[in-house]
CHARMM-style PDB file with segment names, atoms N, HN, CA, C and O in Angstrom:
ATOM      1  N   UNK     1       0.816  -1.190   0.000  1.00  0.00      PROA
ATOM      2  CA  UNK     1       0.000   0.000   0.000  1.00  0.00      PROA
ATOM      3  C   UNK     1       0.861   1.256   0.000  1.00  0.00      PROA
ATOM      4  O   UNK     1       0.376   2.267  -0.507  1.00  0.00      PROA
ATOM      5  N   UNK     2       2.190   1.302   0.558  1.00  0.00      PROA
ATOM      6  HN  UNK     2       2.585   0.480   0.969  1.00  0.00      PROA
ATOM      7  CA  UNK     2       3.030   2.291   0.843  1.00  0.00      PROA
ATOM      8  C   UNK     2       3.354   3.387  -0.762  1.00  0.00      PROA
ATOM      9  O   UNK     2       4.372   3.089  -1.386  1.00  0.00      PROA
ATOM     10  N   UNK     3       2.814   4.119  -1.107  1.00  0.00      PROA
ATOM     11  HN  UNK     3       1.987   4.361  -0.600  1.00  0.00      PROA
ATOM     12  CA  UNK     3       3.065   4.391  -2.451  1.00  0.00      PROA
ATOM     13  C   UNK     3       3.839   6.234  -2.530  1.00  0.00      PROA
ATOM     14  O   UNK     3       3.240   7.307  -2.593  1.00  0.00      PROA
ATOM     15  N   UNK     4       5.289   5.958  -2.493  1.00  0.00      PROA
ATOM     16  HN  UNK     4       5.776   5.086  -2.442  1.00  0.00      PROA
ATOM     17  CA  UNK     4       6.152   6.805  -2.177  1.00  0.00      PROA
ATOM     18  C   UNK     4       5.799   7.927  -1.198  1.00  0.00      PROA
ATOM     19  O   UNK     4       5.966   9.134  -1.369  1.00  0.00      PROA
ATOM     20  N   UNK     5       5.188   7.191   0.039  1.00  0.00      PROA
ATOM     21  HN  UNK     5       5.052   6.210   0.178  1.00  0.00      PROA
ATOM     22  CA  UNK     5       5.002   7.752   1.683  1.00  0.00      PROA
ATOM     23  C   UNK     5       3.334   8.338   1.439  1.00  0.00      PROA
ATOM     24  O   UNK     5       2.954   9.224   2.205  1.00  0.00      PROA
ATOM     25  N   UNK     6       2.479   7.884   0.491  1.00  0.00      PROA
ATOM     26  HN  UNK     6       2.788   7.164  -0.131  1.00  0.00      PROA
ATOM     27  CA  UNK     6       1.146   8.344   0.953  1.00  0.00      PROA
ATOM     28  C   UNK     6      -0.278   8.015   1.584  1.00  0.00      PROA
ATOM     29  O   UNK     6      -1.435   8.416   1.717  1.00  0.00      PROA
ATOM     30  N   UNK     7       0.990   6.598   1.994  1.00  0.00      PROA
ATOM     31  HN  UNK     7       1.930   6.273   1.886  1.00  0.00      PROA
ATOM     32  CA  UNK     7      -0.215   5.725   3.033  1.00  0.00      PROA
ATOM     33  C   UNK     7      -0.089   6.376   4.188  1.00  0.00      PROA
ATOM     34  O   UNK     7       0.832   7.165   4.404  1.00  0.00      PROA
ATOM     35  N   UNK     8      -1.268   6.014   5.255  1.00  0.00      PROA
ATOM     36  HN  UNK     8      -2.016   5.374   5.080  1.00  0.00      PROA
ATOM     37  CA  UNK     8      -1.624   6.397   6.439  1.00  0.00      PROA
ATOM     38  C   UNK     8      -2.250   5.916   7.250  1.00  0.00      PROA
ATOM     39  O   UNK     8      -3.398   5.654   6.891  1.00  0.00      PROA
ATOM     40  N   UNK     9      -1.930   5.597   8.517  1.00  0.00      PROA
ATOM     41  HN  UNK     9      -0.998   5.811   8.809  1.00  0.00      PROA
ATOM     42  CA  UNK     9      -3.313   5.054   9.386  1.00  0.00      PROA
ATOM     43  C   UNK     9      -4.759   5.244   9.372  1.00  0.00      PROA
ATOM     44  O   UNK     9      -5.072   6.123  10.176  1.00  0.00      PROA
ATOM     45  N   UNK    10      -5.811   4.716   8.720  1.00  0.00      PROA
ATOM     46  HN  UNK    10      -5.557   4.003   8.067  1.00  0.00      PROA
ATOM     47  CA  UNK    10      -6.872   4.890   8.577  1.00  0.00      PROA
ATOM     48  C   UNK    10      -8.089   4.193   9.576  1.00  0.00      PROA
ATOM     49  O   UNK    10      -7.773   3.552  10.579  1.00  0.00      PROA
ATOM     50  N   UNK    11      -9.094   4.339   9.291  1.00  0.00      PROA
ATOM     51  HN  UNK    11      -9.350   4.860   8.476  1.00  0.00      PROA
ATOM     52  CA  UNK    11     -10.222   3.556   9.632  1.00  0.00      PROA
ATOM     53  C   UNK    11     -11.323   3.490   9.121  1.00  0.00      PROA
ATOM     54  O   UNK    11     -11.940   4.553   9.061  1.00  0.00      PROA
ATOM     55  N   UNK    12     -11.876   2.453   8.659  1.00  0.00      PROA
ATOM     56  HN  UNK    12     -11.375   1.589   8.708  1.00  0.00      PROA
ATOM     57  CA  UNK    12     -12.965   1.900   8.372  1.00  0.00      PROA
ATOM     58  C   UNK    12     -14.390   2.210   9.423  1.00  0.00      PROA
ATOM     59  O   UNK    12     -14.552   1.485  10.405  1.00  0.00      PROA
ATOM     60  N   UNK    13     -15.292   3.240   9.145  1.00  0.00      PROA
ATOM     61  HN  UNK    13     -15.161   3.829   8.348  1.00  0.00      PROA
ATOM     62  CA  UNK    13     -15.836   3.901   9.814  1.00  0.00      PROA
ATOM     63  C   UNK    13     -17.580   3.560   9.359  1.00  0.00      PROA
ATOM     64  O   UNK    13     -17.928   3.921   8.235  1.00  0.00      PROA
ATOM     65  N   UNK    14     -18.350   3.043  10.043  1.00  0.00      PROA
ATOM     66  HN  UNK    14     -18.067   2.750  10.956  1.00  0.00      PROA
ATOM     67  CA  UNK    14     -19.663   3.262   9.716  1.00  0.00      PROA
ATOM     68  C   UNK    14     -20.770   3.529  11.008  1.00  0.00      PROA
ATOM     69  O   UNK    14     -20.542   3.098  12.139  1.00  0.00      PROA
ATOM     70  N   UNK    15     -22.052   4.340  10.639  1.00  0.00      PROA
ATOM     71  HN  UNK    15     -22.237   4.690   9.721  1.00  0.00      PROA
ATOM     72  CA  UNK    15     -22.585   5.020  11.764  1.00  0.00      PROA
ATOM     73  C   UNK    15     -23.791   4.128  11.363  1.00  0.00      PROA
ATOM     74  O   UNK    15     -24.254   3.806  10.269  1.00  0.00      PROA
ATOM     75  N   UNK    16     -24.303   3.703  13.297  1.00  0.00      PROA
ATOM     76  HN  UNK    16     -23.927   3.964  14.186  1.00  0.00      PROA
ATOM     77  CA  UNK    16     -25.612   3.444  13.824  1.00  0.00      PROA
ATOM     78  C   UNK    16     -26.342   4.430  14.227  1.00  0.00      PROA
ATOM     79  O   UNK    16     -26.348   4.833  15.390  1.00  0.00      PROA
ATOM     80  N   UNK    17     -27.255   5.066  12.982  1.00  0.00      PROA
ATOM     81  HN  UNK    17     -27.251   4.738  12.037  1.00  0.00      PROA
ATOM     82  CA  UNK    17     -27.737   6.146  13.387  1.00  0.00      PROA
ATOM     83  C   UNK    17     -28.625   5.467  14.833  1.00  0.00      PROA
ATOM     84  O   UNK    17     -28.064   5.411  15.928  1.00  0.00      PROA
ATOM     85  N   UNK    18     -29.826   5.064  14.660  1.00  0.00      PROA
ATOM     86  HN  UNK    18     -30.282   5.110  13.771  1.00  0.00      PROA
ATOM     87  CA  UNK    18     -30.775   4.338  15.581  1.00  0.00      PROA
ATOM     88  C   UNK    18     -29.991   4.092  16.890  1.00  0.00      PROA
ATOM     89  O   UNK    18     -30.656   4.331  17.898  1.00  0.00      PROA
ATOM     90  N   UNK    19     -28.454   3.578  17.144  1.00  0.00      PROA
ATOM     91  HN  UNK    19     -27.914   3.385  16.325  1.00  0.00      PROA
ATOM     92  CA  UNK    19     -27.863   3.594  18.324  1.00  0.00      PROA
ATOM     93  C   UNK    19     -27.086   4.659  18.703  1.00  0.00      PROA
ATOM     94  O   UNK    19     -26.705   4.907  19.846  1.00  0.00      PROA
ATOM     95  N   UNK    20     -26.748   5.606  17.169  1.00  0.00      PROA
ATOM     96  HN  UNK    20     -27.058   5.404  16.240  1.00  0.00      PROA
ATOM     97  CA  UNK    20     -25.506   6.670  17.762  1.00  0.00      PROA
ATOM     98  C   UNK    20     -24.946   6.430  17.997  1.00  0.00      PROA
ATOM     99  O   UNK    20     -24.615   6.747  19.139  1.00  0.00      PROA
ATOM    100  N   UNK    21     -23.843   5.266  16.952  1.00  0.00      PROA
ATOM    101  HN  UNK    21     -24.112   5.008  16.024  1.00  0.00      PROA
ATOM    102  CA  UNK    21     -23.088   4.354  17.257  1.00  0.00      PROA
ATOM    103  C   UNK    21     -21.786   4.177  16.326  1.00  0.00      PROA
ATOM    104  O   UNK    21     -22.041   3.435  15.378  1.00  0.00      PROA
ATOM    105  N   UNK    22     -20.462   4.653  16.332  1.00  0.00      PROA
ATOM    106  HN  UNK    22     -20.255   5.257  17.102  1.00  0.00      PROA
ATOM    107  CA  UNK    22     -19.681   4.373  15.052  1.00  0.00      PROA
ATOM    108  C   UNK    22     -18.958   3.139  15.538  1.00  0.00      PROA
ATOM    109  O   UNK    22     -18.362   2.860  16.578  1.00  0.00      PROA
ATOM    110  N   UNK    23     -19.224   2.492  14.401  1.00  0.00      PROA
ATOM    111  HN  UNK    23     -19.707   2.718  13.555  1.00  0.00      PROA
ATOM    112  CA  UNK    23     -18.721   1.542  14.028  1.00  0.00      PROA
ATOM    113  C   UNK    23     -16.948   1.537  13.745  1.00  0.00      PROA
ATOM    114  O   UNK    23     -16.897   1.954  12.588  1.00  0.00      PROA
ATOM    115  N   UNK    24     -15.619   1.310  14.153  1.00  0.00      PROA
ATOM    116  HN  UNK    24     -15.660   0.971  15.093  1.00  0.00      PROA
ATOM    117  CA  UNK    24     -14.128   1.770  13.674  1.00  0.00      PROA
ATOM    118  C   UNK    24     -13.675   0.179  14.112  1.00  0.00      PROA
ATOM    119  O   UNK    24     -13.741  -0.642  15.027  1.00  0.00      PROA
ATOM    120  N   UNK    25     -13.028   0.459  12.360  1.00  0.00      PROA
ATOM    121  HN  UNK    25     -12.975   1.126  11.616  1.00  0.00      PROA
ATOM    122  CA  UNK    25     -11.997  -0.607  12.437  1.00  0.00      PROA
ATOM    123  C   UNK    25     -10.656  -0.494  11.696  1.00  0.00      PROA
ATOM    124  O   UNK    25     -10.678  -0.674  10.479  1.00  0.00      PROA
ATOM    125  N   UNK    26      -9.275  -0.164  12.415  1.00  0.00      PROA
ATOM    126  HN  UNK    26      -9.257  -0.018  13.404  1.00  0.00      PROA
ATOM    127  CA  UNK    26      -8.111   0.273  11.735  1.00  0.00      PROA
ATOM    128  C   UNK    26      -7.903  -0.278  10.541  1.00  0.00      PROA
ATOM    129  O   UNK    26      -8.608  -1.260  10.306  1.00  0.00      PROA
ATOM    130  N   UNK    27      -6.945   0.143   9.484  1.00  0.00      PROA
ATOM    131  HN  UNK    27      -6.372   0.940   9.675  1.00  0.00      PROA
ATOM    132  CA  UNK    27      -6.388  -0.107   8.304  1.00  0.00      PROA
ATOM    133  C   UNK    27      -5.505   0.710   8.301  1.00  0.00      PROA
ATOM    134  O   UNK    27      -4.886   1.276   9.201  1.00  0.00      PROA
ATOM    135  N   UNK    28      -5.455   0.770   6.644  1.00  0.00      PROA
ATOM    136  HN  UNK    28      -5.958   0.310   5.912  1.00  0.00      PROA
ATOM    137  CA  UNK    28      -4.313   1.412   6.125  1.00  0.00      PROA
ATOM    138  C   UNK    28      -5.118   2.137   5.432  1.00  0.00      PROA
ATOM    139  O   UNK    28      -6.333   1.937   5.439  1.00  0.00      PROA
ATOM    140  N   UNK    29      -4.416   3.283   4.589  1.00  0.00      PROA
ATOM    141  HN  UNK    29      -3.429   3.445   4.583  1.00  0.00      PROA
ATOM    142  CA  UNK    29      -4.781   3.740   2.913  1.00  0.00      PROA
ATOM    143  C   UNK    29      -4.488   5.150   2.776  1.00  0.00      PROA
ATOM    144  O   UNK    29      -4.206   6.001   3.620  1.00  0.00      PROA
ATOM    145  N   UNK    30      -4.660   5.219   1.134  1.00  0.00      PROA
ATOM    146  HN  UNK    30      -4.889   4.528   0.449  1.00  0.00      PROA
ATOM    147  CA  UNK    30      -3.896   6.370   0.700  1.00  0.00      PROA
ATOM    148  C   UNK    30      -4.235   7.729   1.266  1.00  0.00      PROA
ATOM    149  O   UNK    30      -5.219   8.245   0.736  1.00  0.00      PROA
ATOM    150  N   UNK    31      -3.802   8.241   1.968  1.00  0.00      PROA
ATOM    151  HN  UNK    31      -3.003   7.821   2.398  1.00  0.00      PROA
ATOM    152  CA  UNK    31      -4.260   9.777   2.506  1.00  0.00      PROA
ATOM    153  C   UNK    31      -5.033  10.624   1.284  1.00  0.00      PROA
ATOM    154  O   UNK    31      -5.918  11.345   1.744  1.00  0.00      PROA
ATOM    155  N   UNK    32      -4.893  10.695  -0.172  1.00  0.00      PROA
ATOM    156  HN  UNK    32      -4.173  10.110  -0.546  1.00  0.00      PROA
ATOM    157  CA  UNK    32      -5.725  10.887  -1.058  1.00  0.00      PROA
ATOM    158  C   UNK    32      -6.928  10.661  -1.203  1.00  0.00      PROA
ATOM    159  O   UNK    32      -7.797  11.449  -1.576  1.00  0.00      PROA
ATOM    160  N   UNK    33      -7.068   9.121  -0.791  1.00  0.00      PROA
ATOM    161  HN  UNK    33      -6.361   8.481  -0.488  1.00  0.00      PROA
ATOM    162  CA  UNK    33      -8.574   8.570  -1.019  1.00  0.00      PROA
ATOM    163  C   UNK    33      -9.682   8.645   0.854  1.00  0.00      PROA
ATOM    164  O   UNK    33     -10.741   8.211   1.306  1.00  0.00      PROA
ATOM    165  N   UNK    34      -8.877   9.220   1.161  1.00  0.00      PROA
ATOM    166  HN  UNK    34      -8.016   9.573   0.794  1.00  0.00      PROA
ATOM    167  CA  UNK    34      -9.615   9.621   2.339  1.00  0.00      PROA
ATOM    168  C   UNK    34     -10.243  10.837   2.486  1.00  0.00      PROA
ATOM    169  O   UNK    34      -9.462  11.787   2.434  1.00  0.00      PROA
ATOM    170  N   UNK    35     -11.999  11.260   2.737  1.00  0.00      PROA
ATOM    171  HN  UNK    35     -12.634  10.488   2.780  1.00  0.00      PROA
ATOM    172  CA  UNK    35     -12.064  12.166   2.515  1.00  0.00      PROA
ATOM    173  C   UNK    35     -12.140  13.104   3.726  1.00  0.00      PROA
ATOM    174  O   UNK    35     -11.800  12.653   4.820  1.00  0.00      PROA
ATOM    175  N   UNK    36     -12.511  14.227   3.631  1.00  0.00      PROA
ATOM    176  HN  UNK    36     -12.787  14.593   2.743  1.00  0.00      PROA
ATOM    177  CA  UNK    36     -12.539  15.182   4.303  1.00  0.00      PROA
ATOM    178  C   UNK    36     -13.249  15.037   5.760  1.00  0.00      PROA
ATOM    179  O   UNK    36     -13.479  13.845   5.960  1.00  0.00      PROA
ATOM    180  N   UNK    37     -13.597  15.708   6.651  1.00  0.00      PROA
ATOM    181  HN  UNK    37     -13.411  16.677   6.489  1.00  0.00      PROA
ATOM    182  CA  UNK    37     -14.386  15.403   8.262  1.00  0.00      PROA
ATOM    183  C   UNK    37     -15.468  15.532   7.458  1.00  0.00      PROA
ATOM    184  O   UNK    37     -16.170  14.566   7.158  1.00  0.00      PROA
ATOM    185  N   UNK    38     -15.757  17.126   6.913  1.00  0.00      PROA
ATOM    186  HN  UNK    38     -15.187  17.911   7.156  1.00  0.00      PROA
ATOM    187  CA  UNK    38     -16.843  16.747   6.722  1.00  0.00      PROA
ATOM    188  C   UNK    38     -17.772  15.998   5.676  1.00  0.00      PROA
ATOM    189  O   UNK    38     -18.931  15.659   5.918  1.00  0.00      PROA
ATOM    190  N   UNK    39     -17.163  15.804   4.584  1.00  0.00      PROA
ATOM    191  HN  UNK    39     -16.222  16.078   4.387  1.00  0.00      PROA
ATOM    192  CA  UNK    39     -17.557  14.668   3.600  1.00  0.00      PROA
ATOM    193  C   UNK    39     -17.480  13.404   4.006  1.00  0.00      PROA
ATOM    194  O   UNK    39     -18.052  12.561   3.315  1.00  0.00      PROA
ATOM    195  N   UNK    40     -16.964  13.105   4.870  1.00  0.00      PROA
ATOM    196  HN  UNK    40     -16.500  13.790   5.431  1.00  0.00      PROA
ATOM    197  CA  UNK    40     -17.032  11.554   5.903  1.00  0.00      PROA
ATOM    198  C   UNK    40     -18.464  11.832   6.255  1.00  0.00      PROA
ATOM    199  O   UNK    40     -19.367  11.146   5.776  1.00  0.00      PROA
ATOM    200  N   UNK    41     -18.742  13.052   7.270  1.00  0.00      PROA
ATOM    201  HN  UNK    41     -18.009  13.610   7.659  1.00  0.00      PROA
ATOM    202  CA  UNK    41     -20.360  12.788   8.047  1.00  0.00      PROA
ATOM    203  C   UNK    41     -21.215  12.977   7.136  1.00  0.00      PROA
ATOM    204  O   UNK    41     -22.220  12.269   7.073  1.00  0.00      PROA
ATOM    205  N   UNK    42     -21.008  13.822   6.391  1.00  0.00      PROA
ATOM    206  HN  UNK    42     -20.192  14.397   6.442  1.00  0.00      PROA
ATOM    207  CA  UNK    42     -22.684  14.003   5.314  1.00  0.00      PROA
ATOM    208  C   UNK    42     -22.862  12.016   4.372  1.00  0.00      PROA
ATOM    209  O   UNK    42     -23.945  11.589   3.974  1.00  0.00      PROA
ATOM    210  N   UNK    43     -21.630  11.286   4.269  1.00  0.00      PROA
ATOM    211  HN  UNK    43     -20.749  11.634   4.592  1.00  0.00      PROA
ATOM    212  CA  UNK    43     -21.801  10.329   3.954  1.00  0.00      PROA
ATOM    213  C   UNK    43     -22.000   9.074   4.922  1.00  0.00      PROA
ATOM    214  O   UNK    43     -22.589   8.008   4.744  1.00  0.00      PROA
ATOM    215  N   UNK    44     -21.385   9.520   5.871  1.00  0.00      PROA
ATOM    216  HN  UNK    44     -20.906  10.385   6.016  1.00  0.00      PROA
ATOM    217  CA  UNK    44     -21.925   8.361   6.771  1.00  0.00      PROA
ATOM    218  C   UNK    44     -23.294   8.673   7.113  1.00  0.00      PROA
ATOM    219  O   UNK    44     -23.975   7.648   7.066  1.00  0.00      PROA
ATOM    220  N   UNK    45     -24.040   9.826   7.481  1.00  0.00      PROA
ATOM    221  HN  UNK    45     -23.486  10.659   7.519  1.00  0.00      PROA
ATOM    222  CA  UNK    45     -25.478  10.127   7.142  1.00  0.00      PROA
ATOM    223  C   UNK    45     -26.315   9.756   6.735  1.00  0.00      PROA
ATOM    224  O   UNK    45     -27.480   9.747   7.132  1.00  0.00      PROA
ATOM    225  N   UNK    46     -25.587   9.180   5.379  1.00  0.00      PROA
ATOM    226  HN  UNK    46     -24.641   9.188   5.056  1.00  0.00      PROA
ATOM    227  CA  UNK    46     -26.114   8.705   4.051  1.00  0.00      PROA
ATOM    228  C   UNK    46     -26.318   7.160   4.321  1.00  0.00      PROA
ATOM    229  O   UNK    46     -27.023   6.458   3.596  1.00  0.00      PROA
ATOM    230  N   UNK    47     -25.665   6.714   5.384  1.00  0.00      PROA
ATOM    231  HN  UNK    47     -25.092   7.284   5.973  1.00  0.00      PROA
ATOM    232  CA  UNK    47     -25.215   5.096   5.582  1.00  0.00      PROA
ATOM    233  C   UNK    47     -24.455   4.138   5.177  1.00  0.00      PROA
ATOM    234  O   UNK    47     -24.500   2.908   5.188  1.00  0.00      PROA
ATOM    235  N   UNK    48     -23.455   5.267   4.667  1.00  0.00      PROA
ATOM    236  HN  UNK    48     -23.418   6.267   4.658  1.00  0.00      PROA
ATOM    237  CA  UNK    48     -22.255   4.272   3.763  1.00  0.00      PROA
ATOM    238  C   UNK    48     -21.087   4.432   4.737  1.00  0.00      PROA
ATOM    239  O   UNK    48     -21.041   5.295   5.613  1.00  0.00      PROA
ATOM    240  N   UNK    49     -20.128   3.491   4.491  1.00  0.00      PROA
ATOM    241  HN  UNK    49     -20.165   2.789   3.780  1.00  0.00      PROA
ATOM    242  CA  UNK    49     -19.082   3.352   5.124  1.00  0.00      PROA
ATOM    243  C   UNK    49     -18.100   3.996   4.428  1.00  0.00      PROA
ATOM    244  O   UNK    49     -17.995   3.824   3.213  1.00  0.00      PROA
ATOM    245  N   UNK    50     -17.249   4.830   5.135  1.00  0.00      PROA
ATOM    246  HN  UNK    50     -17.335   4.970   6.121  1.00  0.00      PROA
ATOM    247  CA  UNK    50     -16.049   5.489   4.573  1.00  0.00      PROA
ATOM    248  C   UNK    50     -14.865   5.489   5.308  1.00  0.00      PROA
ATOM    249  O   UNK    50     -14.898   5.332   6.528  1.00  0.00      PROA
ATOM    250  N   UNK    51     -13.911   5.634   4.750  1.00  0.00      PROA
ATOM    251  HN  UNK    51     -13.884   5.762   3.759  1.00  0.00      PROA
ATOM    252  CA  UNK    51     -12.317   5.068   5.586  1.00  0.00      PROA
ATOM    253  C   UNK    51     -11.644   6.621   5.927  1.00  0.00      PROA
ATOM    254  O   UNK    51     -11.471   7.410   4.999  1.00  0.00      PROA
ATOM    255  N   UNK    52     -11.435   6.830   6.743  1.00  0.00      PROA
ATOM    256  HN  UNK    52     -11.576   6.189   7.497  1.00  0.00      PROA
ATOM    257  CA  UNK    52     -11.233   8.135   7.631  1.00  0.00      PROA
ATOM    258  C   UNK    52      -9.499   7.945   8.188  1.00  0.00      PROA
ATOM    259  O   UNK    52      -9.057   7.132   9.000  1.00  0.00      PROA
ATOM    260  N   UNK    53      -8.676   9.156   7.313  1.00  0.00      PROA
ATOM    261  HN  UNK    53      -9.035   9.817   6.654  1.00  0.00      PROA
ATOM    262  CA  UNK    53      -7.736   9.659   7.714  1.00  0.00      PROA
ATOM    263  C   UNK    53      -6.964   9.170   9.790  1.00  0.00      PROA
ATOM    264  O   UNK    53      -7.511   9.986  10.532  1.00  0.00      PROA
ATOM    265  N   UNK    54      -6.432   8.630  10.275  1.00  0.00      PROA
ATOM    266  HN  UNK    54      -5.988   7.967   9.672  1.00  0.00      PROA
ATOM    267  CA  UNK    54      -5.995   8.461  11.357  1.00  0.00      PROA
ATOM    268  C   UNK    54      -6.015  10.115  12.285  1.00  0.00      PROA
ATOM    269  O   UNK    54      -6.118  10.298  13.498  1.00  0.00      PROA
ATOM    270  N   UNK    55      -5.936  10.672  11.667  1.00  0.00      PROA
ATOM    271  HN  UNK    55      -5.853  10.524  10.681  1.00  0.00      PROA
ATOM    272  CA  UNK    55      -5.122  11.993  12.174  1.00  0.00      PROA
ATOM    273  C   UNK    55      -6.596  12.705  12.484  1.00  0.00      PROA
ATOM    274  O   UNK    55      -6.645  13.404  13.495  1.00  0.00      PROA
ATOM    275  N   UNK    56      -8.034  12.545  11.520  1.00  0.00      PROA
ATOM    276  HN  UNK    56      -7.994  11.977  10.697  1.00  0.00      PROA
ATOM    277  CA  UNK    56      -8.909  13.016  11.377  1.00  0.00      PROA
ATOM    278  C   UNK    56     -10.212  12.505  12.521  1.00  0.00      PROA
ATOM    279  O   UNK    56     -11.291  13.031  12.795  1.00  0.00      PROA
ATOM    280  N   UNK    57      -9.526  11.215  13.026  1.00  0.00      PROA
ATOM    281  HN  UNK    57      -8.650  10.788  12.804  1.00  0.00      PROA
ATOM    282  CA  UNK    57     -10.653  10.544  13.875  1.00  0.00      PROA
ATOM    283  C   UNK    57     -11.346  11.195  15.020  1.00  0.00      PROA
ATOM    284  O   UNK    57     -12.556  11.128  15.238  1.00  0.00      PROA
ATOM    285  N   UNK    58     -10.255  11.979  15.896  1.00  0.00      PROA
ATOM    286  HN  UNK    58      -9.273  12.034  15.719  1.00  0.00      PROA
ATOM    287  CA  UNK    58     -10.544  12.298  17.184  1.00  0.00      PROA
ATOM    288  C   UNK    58     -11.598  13.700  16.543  1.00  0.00      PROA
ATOM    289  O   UNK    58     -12.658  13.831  17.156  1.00  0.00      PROA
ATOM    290  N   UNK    59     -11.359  14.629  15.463  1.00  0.00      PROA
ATOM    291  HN  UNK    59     -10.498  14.522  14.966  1.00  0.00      PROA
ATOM    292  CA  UNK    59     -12.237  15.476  15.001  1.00  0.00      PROA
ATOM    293  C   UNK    59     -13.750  15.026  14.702  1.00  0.00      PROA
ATOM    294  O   UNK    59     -14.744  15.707  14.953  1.00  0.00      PROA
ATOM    295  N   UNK    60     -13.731  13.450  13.982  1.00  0.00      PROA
ATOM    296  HN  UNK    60     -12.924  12.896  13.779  1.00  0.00      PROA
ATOM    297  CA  UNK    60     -14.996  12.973  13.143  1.00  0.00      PROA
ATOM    298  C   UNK    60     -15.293  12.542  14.729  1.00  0.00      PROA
ATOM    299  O   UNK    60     -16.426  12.121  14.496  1.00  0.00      PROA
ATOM    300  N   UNK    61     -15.180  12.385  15.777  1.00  0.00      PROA
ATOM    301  HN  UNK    61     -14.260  12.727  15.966  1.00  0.00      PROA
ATOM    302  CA  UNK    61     -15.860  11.796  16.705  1.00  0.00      PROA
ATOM    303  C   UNK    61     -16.052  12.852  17.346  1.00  0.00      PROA
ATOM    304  O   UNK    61     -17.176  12.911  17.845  1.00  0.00      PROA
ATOM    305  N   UNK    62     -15.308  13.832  17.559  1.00  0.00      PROA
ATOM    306  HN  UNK    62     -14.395  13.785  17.154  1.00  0.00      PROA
ATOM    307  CA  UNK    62     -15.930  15.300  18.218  1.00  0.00      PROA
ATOM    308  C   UNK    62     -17.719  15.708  17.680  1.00  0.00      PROA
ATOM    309  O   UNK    62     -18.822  15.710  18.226  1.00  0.00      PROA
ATOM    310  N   UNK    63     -17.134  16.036  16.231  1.00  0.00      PROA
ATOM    311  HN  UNK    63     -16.238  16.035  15.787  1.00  0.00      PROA
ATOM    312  CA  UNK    63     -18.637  16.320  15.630  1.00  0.00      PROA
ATOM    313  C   UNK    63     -19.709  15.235  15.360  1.00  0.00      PROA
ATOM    314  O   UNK    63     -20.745  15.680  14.865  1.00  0.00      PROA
ATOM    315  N   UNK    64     -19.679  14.207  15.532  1.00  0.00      PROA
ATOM    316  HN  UNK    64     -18.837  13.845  15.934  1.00  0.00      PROA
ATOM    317  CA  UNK    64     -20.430  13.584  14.991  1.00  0.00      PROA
ATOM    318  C   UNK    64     -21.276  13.141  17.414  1.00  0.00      PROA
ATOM    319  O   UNK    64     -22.332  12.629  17.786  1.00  0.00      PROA
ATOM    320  N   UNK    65     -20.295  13.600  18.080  1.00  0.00      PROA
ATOM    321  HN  UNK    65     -19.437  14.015  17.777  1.00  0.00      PROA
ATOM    322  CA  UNK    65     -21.077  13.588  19.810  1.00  0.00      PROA
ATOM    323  C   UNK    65     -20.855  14.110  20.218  1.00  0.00      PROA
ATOM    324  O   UNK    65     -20.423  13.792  21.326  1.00  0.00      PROA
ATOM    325  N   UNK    66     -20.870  15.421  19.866  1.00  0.00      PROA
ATOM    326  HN  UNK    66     -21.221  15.680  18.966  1.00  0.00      PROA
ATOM    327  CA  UNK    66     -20.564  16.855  20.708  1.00  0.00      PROA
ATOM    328  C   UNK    66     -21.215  16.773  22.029  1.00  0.00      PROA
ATOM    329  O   UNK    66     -20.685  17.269  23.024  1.00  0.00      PROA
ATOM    330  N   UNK    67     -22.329  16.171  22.066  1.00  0.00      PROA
ATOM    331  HN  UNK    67     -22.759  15.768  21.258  1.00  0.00      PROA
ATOM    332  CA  UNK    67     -22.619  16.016  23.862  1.00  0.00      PROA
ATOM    333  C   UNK    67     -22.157  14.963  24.936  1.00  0.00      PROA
ATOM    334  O   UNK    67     -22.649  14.521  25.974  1.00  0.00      PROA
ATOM    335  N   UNK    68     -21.086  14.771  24.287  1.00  0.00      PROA
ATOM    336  HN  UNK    68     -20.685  15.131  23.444  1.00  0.00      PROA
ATOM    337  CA  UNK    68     -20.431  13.757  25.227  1.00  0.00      PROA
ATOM    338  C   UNK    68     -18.751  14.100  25.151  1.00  0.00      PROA
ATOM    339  O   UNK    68     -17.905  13.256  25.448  1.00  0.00      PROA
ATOM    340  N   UNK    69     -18.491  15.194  24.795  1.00  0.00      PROA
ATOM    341  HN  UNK    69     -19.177  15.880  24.554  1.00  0.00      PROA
ATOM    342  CA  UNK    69     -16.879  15.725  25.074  1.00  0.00      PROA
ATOM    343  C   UNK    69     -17.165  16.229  26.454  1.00  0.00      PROA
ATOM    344  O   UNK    69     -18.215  16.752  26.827  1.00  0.00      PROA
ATOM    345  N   UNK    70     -16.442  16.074  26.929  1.00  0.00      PROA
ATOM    346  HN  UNK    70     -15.589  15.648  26.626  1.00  0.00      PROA
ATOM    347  CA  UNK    70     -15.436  16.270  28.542  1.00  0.00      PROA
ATOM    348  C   UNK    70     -15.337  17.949  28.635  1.00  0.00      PROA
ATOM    349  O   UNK    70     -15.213  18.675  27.648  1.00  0.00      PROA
ATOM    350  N   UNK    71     -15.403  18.325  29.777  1.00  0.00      PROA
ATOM    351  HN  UNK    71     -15.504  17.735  30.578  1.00  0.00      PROA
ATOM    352  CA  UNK    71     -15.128  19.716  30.099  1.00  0.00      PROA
ATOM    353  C   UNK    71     -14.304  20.241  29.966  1.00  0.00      PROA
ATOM    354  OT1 UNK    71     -14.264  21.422  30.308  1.00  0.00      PROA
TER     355      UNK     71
END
């Protein structure tokens, strides 16, 4: 997958809307084909699964349970 340094820790990400629930499971993949925070939520919305940047996770989980961040 390593394709002259533009792989990255990723995750395999899908949302239980009905539980409010993400689904994460690590990988790999090209930092290219990963999309944006917010083009991740308007598609996980949608109910599709999308593979989310490593670096981007702790953000996509901020917004996606803003009532459950810490003081």
């Amino acid at each position: 997958m390593a394709i002259a340094g533009g792989a990255c820790s990723a995750y395999w990400v899908r949302y239980d809307a009905d539980r409010r629930w993400l689904h994460v499971r690590s990988t790999t993949a090209l930092r290219s084909e990963c999309p944006t925070v917010e083009e991740a939520i308007e598609r996980l919305h949608q109910g599709e699964q999308v593979t989310v940047a490593g670096s981007d996770m702790a953000e996509l989980r901020r917004r996606m349970h803003p009532d459950e961040q810490a003081d």
